[in-house]
C-alpha positions, 0 to 999 in steps of 0.5 A: 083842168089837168086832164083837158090841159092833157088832151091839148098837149096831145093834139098839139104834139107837145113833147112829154117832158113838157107836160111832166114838168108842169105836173112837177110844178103843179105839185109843187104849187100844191105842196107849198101851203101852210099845214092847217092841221098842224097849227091845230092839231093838240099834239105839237109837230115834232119838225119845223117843216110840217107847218109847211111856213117856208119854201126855203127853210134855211134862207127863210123865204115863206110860202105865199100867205106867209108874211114877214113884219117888223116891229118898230124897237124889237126886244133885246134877245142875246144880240140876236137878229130876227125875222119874223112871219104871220099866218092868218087863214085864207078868208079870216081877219084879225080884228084891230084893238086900241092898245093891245094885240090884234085879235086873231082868228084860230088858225093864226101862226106867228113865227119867229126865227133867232139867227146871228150873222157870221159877221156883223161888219157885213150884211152878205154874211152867212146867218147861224140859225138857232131857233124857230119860235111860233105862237098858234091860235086854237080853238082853246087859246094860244100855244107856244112851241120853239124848235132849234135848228138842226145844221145837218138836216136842215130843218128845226126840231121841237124842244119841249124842255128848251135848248142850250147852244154854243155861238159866237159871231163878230160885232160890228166893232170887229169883237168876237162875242161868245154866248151860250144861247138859250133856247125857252122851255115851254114854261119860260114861253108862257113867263114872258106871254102869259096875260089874265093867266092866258098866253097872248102875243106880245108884239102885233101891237097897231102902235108896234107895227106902223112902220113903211117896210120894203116889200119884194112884190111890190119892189118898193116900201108900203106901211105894213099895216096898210100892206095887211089890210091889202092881203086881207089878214086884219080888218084896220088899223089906227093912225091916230094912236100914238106909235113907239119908236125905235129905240136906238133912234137918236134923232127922236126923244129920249123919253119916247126911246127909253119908254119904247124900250121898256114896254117891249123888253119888260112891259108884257111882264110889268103891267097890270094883267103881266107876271110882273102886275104884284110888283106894282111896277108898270113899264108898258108904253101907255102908263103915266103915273110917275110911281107906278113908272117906278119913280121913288117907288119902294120895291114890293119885296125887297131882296138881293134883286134891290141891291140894297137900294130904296128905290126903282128909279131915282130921278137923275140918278141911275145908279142908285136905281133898282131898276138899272142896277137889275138890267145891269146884272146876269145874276139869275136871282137879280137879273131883269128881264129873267128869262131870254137874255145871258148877256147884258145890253150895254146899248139898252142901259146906257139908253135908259142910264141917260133917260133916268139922268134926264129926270128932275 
């Protein structure tokens, strides 16, 4: 293709400089693929950029088959923002499942990119990245890497043994907040998506996704599920299954919100496959039984995290529940969720202090 398009440049008297342009943009076409191999590969990229996800790594613009997606109520992280990506293989789709992650083929990447704005009073506010999460599917599972990003050189850097960063940015309230950012070691990657003794994902859920988000290319919002099955990266998906909402949504009922809350702050844990199965508490967003919600259930070991209180939840009354007075700690010992937060989410247990008080 190129040598014919070289002999019409010729014949046609097409200066050079036009002809190595379209070479430089060729090449660059080329180039700005995802690196297959790397996503396999069993040794880890040492820099973000060798996965080739992004065309511009520092404002997050993707590469053409890597495609941004949201979750209805994201998990709390800090107060940090995220943006987040999927990467299935060209030709390969992931399969729907009722109530549980798609089932994605090997080759798949999810990424995850942690950043604060400068100031949260104005969205054109310079972005502070901090870290770049990304989940792989080989051929013998999940793995799971972080990669801290480097201010000088542009570009993110694997951290095995995790990372502690100094930030601090403005509310929206105009307060500055200062926090010591923890980037996950691998252990505390496989604490939070380990299931069955197997790393999964935990947010590409059908009833996480089924949401309307505006898309560039199409300069107007499609439902992302129905935008996936267009880019044939999944096979379907349900509208009849029940989706959560956001939680911080105060037009919707405070059973869904706080119960949406729960599943993706603590539900991959406490669940009967999570880390969290032997406490016998399930937090996860399809579970009904009032005790296994932690409704006048007795803790299972009860230690420094029960405060010296009987129970999980006390219907009506937040303050003598197990389950707020550990949101509400950052006691290492107490705290809950464990791993993931330093600071509290005063909006998150407000949300659930008000859901237990609605309880009979």
């Amino acid at each position: 293709m190129i040598g014919n398009f070289f002999i019409d440049v010729c014949r046609k008297d097409i200066p050079l400089s036009f002809f190595i342009l379209i070479l430089l943009l060729f090449d660059l076409n080329v180039n700005a693929a995802v690196n297959d191999v790397a996503i396999q590969s069993e040794q880890l990229p040492k820099k973000l950029s060798e996965f080739g996800f992004f065309k511009d790594p520092v404002k997050q613009i993707p590469v053409q088959n890597v495609i941004p997606y949201e979750l209805i109520s994201p998990l709390f992280s800090d107060y940090a923002r995220k943006k987040r990506f999927v990467y299935v293989p060209i030709g390969k789709k992931a399969v729907h499942r009722t109530d549980a992650v798609y089932q994605f083929p090997i080759g798949t990447a999810l990424i995850k990119t942690f950043y604060y704005l400068d100031d949260e009073r104005n969205k054109e506010s310079k972005s502070q990245l901090l870290e770049t999460r990304v989940l792989l599917r080989k051929e013998n599972g999940w793995d799971a890497a972080s990669y801290a990003w480097d201010k000088e050189t542009r570009d993110a850097e694997l951290k095995i043994a995790g990372k502690t960063i100094n930030s601090s940015w403005v509310n929206k309230e105009g307060e500055l907040m200062n926090v010591r950012y923890r980037v996950p070691n691998k252990n505390q990657c496989q604490e939070c998506h380990e299931s069955n003794n197997k790393i999964i994902p935990i947010g590409p859920k059908t009833r996480n996704l089924n949401k309307k988000v505006f898309y560039s290319d199409l300069n107007g919002e499609l439902n992302q599920l129905q935008y996936w099955i267009s880019k044939g990266i999944i096979d379907s998906h349900s509208d009849s299954l029940e989706r959560v909402v956001a939680w911080n949504d105060i037009n919707k009922n405070i059973e869904k919100r706080a119960r949406s809350y729960l599943a993706i702050n603590c539900g991959h844990c406490h669940s009967p496959t999570g880390n969290g199965a032997s406490s016998g508490l399930y937090l996860n967003f399809t579970e009904d039984r009032p005790k296994q919600l932690g409704v006048l259930k007795k803790p299972v070991a009860a230690g420094r995290g029960s405060g010296n209180k009987l129970y999980s939840i006390v219907p009506g009354k937040p303050e003598d529940s197990i389950l707020l007075y550990r949101m509400r700690s950052t006691d290492p010992g107490i705290m809950m969720p464990e791993s993931g937060r330093v600071l509290n989410h005063n909006e998150g247990i407000d949300l659930i202090a008000n859901w237990i008080k609605s309880l009979n």
